[in-house]
N, C-alpha and C positions, 0 to 999 in steps of 0.2 A: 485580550485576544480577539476580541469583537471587532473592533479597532482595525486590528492587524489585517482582519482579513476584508473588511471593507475597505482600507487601504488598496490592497492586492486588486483587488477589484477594481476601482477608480484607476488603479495606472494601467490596469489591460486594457480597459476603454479609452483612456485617454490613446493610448498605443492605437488603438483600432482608429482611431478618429483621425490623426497625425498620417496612418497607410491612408484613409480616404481620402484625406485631402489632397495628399501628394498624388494619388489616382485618380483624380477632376475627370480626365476623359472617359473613361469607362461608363459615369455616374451620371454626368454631367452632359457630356456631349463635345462635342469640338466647338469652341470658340470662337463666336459669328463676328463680336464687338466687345471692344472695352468701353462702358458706359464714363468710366471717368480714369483717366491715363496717370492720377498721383498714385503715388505707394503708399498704402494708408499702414504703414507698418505702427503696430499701435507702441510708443514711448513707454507705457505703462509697465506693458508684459515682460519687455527686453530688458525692463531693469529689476523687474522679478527673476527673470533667468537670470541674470548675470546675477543678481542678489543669491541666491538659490545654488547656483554653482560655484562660487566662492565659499558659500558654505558646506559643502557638499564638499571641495577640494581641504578646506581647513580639515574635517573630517577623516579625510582619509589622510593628509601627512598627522592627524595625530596617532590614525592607527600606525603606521608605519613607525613612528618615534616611542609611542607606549603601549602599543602593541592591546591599546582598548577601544572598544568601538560600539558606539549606541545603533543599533538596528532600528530603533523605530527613530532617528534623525536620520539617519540614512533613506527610510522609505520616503519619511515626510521629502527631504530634499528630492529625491527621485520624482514622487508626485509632482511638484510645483515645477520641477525643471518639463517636465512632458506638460502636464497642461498650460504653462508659458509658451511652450512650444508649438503646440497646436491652435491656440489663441492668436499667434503671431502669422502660422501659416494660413489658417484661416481667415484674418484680415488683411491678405496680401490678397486673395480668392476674392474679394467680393467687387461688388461694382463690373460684372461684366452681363454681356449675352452669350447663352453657350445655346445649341441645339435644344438641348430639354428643357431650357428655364432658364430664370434670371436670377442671378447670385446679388443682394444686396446686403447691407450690413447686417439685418435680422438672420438670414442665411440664405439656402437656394429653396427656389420655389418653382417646381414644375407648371410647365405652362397651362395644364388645368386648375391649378393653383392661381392663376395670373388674370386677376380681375379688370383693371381699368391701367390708365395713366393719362395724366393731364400736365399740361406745362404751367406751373403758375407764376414761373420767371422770365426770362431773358433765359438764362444759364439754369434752370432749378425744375425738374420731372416730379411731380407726386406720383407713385405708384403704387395701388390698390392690390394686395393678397390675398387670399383667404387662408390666415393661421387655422390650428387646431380647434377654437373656438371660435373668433371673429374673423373680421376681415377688416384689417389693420392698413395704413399709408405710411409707407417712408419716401421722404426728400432725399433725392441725390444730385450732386451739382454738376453739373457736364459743362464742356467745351460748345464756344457756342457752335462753330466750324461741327461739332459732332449734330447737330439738331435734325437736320434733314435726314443722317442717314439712321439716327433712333428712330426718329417715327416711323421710317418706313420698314425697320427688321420688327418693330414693337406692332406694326399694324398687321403685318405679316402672321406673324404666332398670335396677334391676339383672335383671330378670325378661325386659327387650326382649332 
């Protein structure tokens, strides 16, 4: 029973998290730049959904044919199909400049969040956060053609 209802739990969140991604504007801000223009759609998750929703359809034609049905495979498949799902919209989501912050693959970080950034490539930005605890760097790869106009929206916010 415990189970069950942390179950219940996890997929309203996962729910809640899926509406906010899809609402980026509201949160987010309107979309200055796209720091890196590939679709980082992640390979991983999409074949956890698809994995997840074939199981979840096997399920339901056997209720259909035997008229039996296990509730907690059905929740499990329900979970892993939503947080496949918000894993993947969310990795569509990062790698940009929006108004309030920079979305990179750790997640969004408001610009009082937004410590530094340095170029240590041709094509490759380090860029300084302050997480919950520390103040961590992530590497993201850009277009060279993008270089001039990141530094100057990233010099911009970094000054507000």
């Amino acid at each position: 029973m415990g189970w069950t209802i942390a179950l219940y739990i996890l997929i309203v969140i996962e729910f809640y998290c899926i509406l906010r991604e899809l609402n980026i504007g509201n949160y987010r801000g309107k979309l200055i730049l796209k720091i890196n223009n590939e679709r980082n759609i992640s390979i991983f998750w999409t074949v956890i959904l698809v994995f997840w929703s074939i199981f979840m359809l096997f399920k339901i034609i056997n209720y259909i044919s035997y008229k039996e049905i296990y509730l907690k495979n059905i929740k499990l498949s329900i979970f892993w199909i939503v947080f496949s799902l918000e894993k993947i919209i969310t990795d569509r989501n990062y790698s940009k400049i929006r108004e309030k912050g920079i979305s990179i693959s750790s997640g969004f970080y408001k610009w009082n969040r937004f410590k530094e950034y340095q170029w240590i490539s041709q094509n490759t930005i380090q860029v300084k956060v302050k997480g919950i605890f520390k103040i961590f760097d992530e590497e993201i790869e850009v277009q060279n053609q993008d270089k001039e106009k990141i530094d100057e929206v990233l010099q911009k916010f970094k000054k507000e």
